[in-house]
N, C-alpha and C positions, 0 to 999 in steps of 0.2 A: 412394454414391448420394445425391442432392440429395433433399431432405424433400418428403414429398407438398404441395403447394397446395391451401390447402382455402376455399370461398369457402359462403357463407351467405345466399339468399334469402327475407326472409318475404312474403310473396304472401297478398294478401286480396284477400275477394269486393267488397269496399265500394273499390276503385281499379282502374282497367283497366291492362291493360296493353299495352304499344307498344314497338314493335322495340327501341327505346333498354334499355330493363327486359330483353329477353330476348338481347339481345346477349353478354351475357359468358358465356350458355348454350349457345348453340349454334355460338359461335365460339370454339371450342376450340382450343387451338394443336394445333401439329403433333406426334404423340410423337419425342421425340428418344432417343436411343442413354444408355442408363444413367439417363434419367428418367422417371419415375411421370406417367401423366398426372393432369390435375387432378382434386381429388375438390371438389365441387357439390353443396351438399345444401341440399333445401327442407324449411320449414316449415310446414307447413297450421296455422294457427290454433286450424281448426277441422273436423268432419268437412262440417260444413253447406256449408264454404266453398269444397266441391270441384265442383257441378258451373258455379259462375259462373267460376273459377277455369281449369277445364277449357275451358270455351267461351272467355276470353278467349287460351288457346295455341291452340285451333282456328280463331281469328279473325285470329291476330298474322299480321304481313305476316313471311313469313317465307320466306327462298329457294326452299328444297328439301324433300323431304321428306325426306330423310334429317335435319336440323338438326330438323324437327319431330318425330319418331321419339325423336331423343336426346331432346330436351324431353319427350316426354309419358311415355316412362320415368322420366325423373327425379321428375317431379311425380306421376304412379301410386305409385314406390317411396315418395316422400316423405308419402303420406296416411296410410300406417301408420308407418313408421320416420323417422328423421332420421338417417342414415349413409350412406355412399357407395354409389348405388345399384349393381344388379347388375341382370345378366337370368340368373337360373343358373347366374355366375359370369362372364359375357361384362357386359363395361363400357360405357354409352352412348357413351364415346368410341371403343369399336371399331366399335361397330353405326354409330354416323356418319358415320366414316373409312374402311373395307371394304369398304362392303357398298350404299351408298346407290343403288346402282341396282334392290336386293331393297326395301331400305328408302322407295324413292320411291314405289313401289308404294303403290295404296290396301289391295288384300289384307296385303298385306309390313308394312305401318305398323299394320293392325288386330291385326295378328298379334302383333307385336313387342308391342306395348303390352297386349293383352292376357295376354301371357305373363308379359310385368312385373308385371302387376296379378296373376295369380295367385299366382306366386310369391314375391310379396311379401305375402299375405295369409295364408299358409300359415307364411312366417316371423315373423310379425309372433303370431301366436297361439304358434308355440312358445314366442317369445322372454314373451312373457306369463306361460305356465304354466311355463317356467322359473326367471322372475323370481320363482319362489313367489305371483303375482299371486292369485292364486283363494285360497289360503289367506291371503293379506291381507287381501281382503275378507273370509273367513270370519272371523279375528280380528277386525276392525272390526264388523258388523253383531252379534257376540256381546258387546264392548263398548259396545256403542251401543245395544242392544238393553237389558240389565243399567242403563246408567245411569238408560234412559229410564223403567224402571221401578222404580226402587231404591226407594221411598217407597210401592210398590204391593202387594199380596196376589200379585199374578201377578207380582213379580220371578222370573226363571230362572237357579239355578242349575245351570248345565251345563257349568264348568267339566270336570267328568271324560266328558263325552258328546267330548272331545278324541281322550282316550286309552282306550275302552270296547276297542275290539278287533271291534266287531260290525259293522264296516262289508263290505259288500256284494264283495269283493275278485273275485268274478268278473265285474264290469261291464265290459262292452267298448262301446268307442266305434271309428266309422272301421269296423265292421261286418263285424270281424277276428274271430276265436274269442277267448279268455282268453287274456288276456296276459300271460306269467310275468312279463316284465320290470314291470309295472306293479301287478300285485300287491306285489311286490319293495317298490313305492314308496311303497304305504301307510303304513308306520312312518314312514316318511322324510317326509311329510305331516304325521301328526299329529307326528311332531319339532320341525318348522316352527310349526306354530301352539301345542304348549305352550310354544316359545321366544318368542312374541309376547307371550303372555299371562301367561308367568310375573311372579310378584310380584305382582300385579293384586289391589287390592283391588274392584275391581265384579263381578268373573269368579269366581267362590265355585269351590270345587273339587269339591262334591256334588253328587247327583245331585237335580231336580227334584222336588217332590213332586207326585203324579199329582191330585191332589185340588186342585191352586190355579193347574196351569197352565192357561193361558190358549191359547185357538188361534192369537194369533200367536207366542205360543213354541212349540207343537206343529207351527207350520210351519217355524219358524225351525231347531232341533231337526232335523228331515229335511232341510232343507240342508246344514245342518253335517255331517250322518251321511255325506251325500254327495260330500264334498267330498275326502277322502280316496282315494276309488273314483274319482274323477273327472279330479283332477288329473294323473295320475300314466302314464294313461290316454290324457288327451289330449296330454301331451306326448309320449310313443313314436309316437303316430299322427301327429303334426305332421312329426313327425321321416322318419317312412316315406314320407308323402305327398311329403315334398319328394325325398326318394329317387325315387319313382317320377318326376316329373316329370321331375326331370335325365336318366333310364333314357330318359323318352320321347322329351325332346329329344334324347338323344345317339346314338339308335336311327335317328331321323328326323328331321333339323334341318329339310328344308326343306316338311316339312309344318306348319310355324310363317306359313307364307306363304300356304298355301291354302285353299281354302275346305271343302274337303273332306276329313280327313287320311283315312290308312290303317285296315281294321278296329284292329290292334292300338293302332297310336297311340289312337282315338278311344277303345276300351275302357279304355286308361288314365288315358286327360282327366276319364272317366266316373264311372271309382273316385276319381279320387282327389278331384275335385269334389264325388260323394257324401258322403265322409269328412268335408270339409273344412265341410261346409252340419251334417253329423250332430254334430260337434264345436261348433261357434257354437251352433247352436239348445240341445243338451245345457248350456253353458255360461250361453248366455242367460237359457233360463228358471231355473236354479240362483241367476244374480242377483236375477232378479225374484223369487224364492219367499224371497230373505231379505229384500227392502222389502217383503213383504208384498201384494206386487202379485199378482195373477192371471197364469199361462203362459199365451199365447198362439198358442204356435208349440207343435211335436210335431218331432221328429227326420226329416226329410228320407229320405224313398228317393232311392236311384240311380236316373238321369236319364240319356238319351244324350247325349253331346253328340259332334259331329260337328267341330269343331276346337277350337285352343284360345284363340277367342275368346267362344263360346257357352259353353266350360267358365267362363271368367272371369266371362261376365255370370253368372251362374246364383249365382257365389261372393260375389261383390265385395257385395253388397247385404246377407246377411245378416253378413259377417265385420265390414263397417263398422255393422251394428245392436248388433251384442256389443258393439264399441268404443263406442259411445255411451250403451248400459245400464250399463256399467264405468263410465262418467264420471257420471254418474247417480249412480250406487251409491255414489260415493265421495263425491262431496259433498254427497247423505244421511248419510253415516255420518260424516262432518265438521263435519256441520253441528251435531248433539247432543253430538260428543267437543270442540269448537272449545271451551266453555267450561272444561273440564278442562282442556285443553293451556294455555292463557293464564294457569290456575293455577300448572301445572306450571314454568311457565318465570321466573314470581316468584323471584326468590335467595332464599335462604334467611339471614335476618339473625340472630345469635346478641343476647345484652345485652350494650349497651355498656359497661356499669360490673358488675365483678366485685369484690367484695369478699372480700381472701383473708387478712383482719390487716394487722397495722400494727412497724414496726420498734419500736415503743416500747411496745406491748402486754407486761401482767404475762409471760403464759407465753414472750416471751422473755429476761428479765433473765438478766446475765449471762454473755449466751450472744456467742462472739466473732460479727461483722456478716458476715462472709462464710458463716458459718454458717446466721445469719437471714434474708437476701438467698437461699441457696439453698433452703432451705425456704419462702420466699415464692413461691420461680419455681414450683417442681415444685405448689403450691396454685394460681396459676393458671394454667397450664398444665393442669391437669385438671377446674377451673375451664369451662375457653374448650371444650376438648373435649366437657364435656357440656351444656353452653349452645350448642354448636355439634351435635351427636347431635338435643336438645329442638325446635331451630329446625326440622331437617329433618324428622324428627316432625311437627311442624305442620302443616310445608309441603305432606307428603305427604297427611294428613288436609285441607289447603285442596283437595287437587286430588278428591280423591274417590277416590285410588286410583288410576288409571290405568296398565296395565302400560307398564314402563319402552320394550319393545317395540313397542307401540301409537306410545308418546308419539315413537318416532325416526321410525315411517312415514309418522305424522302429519304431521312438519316437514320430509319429504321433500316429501310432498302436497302443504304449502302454496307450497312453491316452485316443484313441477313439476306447471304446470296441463295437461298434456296426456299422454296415457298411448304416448308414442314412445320410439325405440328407449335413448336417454340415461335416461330417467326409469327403463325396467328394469334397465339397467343397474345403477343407482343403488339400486334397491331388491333386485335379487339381492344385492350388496354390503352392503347392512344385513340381511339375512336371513343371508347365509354367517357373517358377524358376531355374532348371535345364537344361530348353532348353536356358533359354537365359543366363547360364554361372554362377548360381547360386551357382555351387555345386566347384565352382573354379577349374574347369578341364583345362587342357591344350588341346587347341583348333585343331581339325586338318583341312587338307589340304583338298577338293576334290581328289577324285581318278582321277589319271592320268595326273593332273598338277603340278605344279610346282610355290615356289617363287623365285625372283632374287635377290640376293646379291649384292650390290654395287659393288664390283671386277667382277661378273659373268656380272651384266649389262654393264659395260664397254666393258666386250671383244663381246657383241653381239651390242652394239651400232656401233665398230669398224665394224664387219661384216656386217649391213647394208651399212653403210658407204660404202666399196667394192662393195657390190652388186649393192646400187644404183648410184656408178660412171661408173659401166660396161653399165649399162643399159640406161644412160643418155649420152653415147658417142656411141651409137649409137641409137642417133635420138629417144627416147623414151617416151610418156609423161606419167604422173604418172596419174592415176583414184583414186577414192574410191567410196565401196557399200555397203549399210548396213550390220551389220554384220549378218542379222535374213533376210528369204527372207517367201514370201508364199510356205506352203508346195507345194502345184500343182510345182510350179518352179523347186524345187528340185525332189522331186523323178521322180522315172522311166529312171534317166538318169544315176544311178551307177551302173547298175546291181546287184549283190548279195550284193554288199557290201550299199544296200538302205536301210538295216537294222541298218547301221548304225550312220543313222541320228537323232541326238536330234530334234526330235518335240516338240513345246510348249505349251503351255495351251489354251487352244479359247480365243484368244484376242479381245471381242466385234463382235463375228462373223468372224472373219480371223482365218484361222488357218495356224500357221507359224512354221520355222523351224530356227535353228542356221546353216548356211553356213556351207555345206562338203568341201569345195575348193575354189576355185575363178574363175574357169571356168564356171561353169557354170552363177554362179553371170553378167560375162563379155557377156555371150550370152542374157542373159535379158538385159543390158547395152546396146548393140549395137542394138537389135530390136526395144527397144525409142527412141534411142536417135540418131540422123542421124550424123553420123558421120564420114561416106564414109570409104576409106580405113585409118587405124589406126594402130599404134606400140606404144601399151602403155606398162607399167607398173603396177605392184600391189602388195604393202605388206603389209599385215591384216590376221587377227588370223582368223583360219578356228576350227570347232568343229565336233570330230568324237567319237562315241559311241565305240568304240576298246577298244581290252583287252592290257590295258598300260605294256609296258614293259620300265622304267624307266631309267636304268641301258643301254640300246640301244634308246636312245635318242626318243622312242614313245611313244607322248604323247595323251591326249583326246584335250587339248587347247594347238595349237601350229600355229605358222608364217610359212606362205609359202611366198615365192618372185615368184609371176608371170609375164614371157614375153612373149608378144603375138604378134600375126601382125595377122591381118583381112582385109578382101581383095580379089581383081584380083592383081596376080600381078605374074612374069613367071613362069616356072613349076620347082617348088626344090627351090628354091630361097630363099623365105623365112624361108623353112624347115631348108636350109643349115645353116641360118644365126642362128636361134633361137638354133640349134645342137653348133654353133661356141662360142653363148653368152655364154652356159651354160658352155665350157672349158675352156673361159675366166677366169668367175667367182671362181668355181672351184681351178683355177691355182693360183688366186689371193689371195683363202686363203690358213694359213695356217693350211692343212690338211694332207700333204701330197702326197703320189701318188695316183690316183684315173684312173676311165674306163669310157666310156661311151657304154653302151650296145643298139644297133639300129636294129630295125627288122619294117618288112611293116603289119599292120593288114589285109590288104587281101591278102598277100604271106601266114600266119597264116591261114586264112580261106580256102585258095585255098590245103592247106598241108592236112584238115580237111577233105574237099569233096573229093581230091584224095583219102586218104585214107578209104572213105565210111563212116563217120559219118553224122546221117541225122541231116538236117539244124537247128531243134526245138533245135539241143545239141549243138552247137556249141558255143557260150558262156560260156556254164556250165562247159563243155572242155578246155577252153581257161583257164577258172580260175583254174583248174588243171596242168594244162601245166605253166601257172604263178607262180607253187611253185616249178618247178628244183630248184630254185637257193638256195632252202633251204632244201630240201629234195631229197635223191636217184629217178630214175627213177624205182627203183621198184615197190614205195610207191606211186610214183603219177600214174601209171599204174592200182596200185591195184584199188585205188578210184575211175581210172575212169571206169573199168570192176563192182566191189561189189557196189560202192556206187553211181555210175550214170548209171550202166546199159548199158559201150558199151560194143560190141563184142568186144573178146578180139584181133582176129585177125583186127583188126581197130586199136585199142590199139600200138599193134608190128607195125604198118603202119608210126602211128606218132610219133614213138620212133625213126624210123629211120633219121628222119627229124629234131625232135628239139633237140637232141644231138648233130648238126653241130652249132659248133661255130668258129669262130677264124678272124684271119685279114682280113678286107673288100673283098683285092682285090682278095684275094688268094679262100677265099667262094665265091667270084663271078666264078672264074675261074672255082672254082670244082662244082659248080653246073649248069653250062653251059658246061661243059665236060661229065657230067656225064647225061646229059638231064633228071634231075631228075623232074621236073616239065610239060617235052612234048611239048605238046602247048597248054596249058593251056593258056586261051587269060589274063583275069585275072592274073596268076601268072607271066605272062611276062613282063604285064603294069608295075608290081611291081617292079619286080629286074631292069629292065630300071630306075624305080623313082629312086631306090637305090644307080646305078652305075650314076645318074646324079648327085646327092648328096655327093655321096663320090668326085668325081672331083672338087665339090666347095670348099668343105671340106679340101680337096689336096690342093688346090689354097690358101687357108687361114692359111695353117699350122696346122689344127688341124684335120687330118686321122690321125695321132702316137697316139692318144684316145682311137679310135674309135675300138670297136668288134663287129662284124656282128654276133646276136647270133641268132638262130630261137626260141629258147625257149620261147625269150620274150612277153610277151602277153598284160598286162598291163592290170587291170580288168575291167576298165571302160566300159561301153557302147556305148560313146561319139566319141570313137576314128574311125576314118575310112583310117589313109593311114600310113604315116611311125610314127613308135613308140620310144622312145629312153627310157633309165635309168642311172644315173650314180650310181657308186658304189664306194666304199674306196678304198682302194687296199693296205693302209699302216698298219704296225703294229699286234695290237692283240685286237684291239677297233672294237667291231665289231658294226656297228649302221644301216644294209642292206642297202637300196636302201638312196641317200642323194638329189634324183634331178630328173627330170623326164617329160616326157608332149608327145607333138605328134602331128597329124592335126583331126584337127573333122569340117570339111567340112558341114556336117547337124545340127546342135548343135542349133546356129544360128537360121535355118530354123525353128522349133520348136515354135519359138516367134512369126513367120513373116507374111506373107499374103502366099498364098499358092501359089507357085512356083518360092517365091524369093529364096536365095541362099545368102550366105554370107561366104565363105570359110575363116576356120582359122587354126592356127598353135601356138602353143606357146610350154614353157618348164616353168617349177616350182622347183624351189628349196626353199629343208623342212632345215630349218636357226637351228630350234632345234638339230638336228640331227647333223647337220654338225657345232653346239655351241658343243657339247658332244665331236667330235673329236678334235677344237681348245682346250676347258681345259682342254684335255686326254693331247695334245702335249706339253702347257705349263707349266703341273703340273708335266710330265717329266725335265721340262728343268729347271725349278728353286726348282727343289726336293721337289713338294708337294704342291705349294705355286703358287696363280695365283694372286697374288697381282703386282698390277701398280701403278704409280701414278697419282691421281687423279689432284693435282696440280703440278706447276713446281715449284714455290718458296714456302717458309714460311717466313712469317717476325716475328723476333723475336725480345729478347729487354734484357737491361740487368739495373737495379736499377729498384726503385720504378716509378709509375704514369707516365708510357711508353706507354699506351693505344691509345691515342690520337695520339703521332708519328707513330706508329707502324698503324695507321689508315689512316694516310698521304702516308705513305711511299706507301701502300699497293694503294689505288687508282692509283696515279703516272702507277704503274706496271698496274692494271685495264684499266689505259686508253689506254696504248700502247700496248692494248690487250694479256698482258700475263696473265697465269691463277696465283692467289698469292691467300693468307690465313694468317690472324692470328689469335692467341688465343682470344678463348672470357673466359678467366678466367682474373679476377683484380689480375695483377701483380706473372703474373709466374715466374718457376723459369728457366734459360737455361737450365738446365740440362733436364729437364722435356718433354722444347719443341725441346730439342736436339734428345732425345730417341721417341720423337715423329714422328719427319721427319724420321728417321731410319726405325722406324715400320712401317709408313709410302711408304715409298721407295721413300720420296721427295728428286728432286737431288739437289737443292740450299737452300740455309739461307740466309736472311739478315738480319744481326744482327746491331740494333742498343740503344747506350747508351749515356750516358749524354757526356762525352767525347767525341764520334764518332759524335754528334749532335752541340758540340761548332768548331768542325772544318769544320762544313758540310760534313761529310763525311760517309760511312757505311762499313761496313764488309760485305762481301761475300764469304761463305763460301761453297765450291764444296765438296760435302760431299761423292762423288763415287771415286773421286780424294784423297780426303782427305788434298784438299790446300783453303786457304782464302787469301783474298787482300782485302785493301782499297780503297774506290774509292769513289771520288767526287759523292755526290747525285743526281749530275745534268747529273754525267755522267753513273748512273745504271743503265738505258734500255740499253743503247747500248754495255755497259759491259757482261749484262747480253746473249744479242746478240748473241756477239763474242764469249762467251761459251758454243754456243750450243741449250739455250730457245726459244721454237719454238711458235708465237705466237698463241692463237686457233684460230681454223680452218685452219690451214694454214701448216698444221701435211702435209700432202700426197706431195704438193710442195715442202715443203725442201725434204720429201725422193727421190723425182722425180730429183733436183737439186743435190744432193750427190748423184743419182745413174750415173750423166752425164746426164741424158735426156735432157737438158735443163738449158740454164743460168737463171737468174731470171733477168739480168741485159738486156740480149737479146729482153724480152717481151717490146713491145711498148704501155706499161702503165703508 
């Protein structure tokens, strides 16, 4: 097929025009068999320049009216875009070719043209708020806002007013209900504009102080809020609006002709003109609120209109006043960054004269010239690099900062003086650019997670390690569940904290969520899968919507280790056991000293009813009473009088009760002394569970833990009998609760056939939490530094083309499963891979050379000792042995063996 024709008119108001000028427009060739007709596109200047421009094709001596029909479309489509016009997909060379005895018509030509005009008004804004347009300007008025006051008390830093989260996501525009899809697009918004402003030295990342800002930054400040809620919004409504037109046209073509369309048709000219006025006005004044200007305008009601050239006028006026505030806006916000950018584009010059020594200098005598010559390059070479680093330095202190992002829309701007179809083009294309890394920003992390460091992974590899030998000696098998379940699964089982669940996008009809925990995961698990009574295991990253506090080891993506047992099986029993694992584990890292906090949820409940709280509150209660341990009882008091609405004498009821804390046996005694519960048939069952568990507990050696608090509540919904928590108890590392779980008897049932039953218990420990206190304790002990060694030897080498040996040697060690390494550089030097093993913290060397390799033999060097020996090659495993190198995996036996537990020579293996 022959390539489209494409022809280019600019048309101003300041020259008429006469047949000659609109000739090549409306005498269109004929379409021929396998070619494109010609694409014509105009440029309007300017918006000013459309109604002289208009009157001069109303005036033109022109045949037919079908040839004026084509012309006035094209020049309608061409006030907003510059691309092959359309009329809702029908080409002006079909409407002139076709159709021209519709199109002669005075109705037919009003019609046509009007319909262009709409259509093209409607596209011309999506293509806007697709372009990322709205969040350009947002970016630019928050730079240009920042420069203009950088010297000022009222500078605003609102960088983080980006990425706050608090924007408005129910706002609807187009006078539709909440729009999933445009909520959706808020992240995808502020994405957009921390990609403009990243690196930005004017754009600070904090948030404003309330005391210096200024009213045009508190009005600046709500535009920007808005702008998220806004964008995202109005693009799906562009998008629908234009839906419907094509619906109306393609329902009723030939009501584009007459004066009067059909009720349906005119109801949808109605809407969709409403939308299209409600969208420009909402946009409008949004620009005007960041120059500082005063709204004018308020969002438009739907209007009748009766065809769809009454729909057109109604549009065409305000959608060309947005376009002219946009042009406004931008070279305001040009006009204060213009001086930056003229910075920014100075090169950056390094010095010319670098001085890096001289060949005839003392420190090199001596020395052969090819030697000296390379030591002179490799000086200036790093020389020019940091003279060249210095310069850009400067350069970027010349400009003031300016984000890199800014500075590319900026030089888009300065070339594309008009906001048409090419220029968004061009600017979605430096924005998709942006997002994916275009603008060379440095990348960040998700909130509330976290990467691992080779040293940091080590010491949590070690702490599974621990957890999963506690949990595998007694009798435990491991599971895994997806990490994503069906929402229905999850919620309704966390109580308040079901807010905190990552839900995910409609996956082909499922709607899913990211796992809160793994209990609940294991209650789905055990209602498929028959598996009678069970004592598994489970370590897998759980995902919670929480506000991360870093620095206390809580995170949004973080490992929990669960043990469980499900089942019949005696009364306390299991509870006892899962309360015992968890001081196991605990005890086995190291964290230090720590507690375990134990209380029954229906002794909670029964303290609740005693004291007169009706039953609808008693969860909401619970989760108040859950926060002693971090706040006064005055403060969870007040909440639950002002903010839930108990009496407050109710309030003083429960204060009396979860303020007892202390050692098992001694709160058993005082509140069996003090008959503080009656007979309470409930509160009695409980403390009996209690006092049959602490006995096990006593039996196992692990009551010296154990704190009977009443406080404890545990927020979950799930739970129904005895509760535990542990907590740190060492230091000044504070990271709250480290481990935790309980029995939820009904959980289970949930899944099951109605009146099965599958009673559990388990305990959870958060491995995060309790990783923050192990490199709190290490980076004590080695002054800062949690470095280990990764391997036990290095083989090194001393002369030339040692690679090869040093590859021999190293297998040897591989087979007899010790951990060994050597250099992958050709031919290093020792000293190198001496200060290597050091930084390092490798304890052994084996060094060997041409000399150490004609006698068979190698150097071993104890580099914690600071002694070396010779030793036959045949006899280095066992050398290496006998000093200490412990094979992998086989770490926890030798400590087991040098703690006494156990000969190795004893086992009958």
């Amino acid at each position: 097929m022959s390539s489209t024709p494409s022809t280019t008119f600019s048309l101003h108001s300041s020259r008429r025009l006469f047949l000659r000028d609109l000739r090549p427009l409306y005498a269109l060739p004929k379409e021929e068999s396998g070619s494109a007709p010609p694409i014509v596109r105009l440029d309007i200047c300017d918006v000013d320049d459309l109604p002289a421009v208009e009157n001069d094709v109303q005036n033109a001596p022109i045949c037919t009216g079908s040839e004026r029909a084509a012309l006035l479309l094209m020049l309608h489509h061409s006030v907003l875009r510059s691309s092959p016009p359309s009329l809702l997909g029908v080409s002006p060379y079909i409407i002139a070719s076709t159709i021209p005895s519709i199109a002669s018509t005075p109705a037919g030509l009003d019609g046509y043209v009007a319909a262009a005009s709409l259509a093209n008004a409607v596209d011309w804004m999506n293509a806007a708020s697709s372009s990322g347009l709205i969040e350009i300007l947002g970016a630019l008025s928050l730079e240009a806002h920042n420069a203009k006051y950088a010297a000022s008390s009222v500078g605003s830093t609102v960088g983080e007013t980006i990425g706050s989260g608090c924007y408005a996501e129910t706002t609807t525009v187009g006078g539709g209900g909440t729009n999933s899809a445009a909520g959706r697009s808020v992240g995808y918004s502020r994405a957009i504009m921390r990609a403009l402003l990243s690196a930005s030295k004017i754009t600070p990342t904090t948030s404003p102080n309330d005391s210096v800002v200024s009213p045009s930054t508190t009005s600046l400040l709500q535009s920007l809020d808005a702008i998220p809620a806004l964008s995202g919004p109005v693009r799906d409504a562009t998008r629908s609006i234009r839906q419907l037109l094509e619906d109306a046209y393609v329902n009723d073509p030939s009501a584009i002709t007459v004066a009067s369309a059909s009720p349906d048709t005119s109801a949808a000219l109605s809407m969709a003109s409403a939308q299209i006025m409600q969208c420009a006005t909402l946009c409008q004044n949004a620009s005007m609120k960041r120059m500082g200007m005063e709204s004018t305008t308020a969002p438009l009601s739907s209007s009748d209109c009766g065809n769809w050239k009454t729909a057109a006028q109604s549009c065409r006026e305000v959608v060309l006043a947005l376009k002219k505030t946009y042009q406004e806006e931008i070279e305001k916000h040009v006009e204060v960054l213009r001086p930056f950018l003229s910075a920014s584009e100075t090169p950056a010059t390094a010095s010319k004269e670098i001085n890096v020594g001289n060949p005839t200098d003392p420190e090199f005598a001596g020395k052969p010239p090819a030697t000296v010559e390379k030591i002179l390059k490799k000086r200036r070479d790093k020389a020019e690099k940091a003279a060249a680093k210095a310069a850009a330095k400067k350069q970027r202190a010349a400009s003031g900062g300016l984000a890199d992002g800014v500075v590319k829309i900026l030089k888009i701007l300065e070339t594309r003086k008009h906001l048409n179809w090419e220029a968004f083009g061009e600017l979605g294309e430096a924005v998709d650019g942006l997002l994916a890394g275009g603008a060379q920003r440095k990348p960040k992390i998700a909130k509330g997670t976290r990467d691992y460091l080779p040293d940091q992974m080590m010491i949590r590899d070690q702490a599974f390690q621990i957890i999963r030998r506690v949990f595998r000696r007694h009798g435990a098998v491991e599971i895994d569940t997806p990490v994503f379940e069906l929402k229905e699964t999850l919620t309704g089982k966390y109580g308040e904290d079901s807010k905190l669940i990552y839900n995910l996008a409609d996956q082909g009809g499922e709607l899913l969520a990211l796992r809160y925990d793994l209990t609940v995961p294991l209650a789905r698990f055990l209602a498929l899968n028959s598996v009678g009574n069970i004592k598994r295991f489970h370590i897998g990253k759980v995902y919670r919507r929480d506000q991360p506090a870093l620095a206390r080891g809580r995170y949004r993506e973080f490992y929990q280790c669960d043990f469980d047992i499900a089942g019949l099986y005696g009364r306390m029993v299991p509870d006892a056991e899962c309360v015992a694992v968890a001081c196991e584990i605990l005890n086995s890292l190291p964290i230090g000293d720590f507690g375990l906090k134990v209380n029954h949820r229906k002794l909670l409940d029964s303290i609740l009813e005693i004291s007169g709280v009706p039953s609808d509150k008693f969860r909401t209660i619970c989760s108040a009473v859950d926060k002693l341990d971090k706040e006064p009882w005055e403060n969870v008091r007040k909440e639950m009088v002002e903010e839930k609405g108990l009496d407050g004498a109710a309030a003083d009821r429960i204060g009396k009760f979860v303020l007892l804390n202390g050692e098992p046996r001694e709160m058993m005694k005082q509140l069996r002394s003090s008959n503080a519960f009656g007979d309470h048939k409930v509160a009695c069952n409980a403390l009996e569970d209690l006092d049959i568990m602490f006995g096990y507990l006593e039996a196992m050696g692990k009551l010296k833990y154990i704190s009977f608090d009443l406080s404890l509540a545990r927020g979950l919904d799930y739970y129904t009998g005895v509760i535990y928590e542990a907590v740190c108890m060492s230091g000044n590392t504070q990271v709250g609760s480290i481990g935790g779980g309980g029995r939820y008897d009904n959980l289970v049932s949930m899944f099951q056939d109605a009146g099965k039953v599958t009673p559990c218990v388990g305990v959870s420990v958060g491995i995060e939490r309790v990783f923050t206190l192990i490199e709190a304790r290490l980076r004590e002990k080695q002054g800062g530094s949690i470095k280990q060694p990764n391997v036990k030897v290095l083989v090194a080498s001393t002369g030339q083309n040692m690679t090869v040996e040093c590859m021999k040697i190293a297998q040897r060690l591989w087979d007899a499963n010790i951990s060994a390494e050597f250099s992958q550089k050709e031919n290093p030097k020792l000293k190198f891979e001496l200060r290597d093993a050091l930084d390092r913290v490798i304890p052994f060397m084996v060094i060997v050379g041409e000399s150490e390799l004609a006698e068979g033999k190698v150097l071993v060097k104890d580099l914690a000792a600071a002694k070396e020996d010779k030793v036959l090659l045949d006899e280095l495993v066992e050398a290496l042995f006998k000093k200490g190198v412990v094979p992998v995996g086989c770490e926890f036996a030798a400590e087991m063996a040098k703690e006494g537990k156990y000969c190795l020579s004893s086992l009958n293996i």
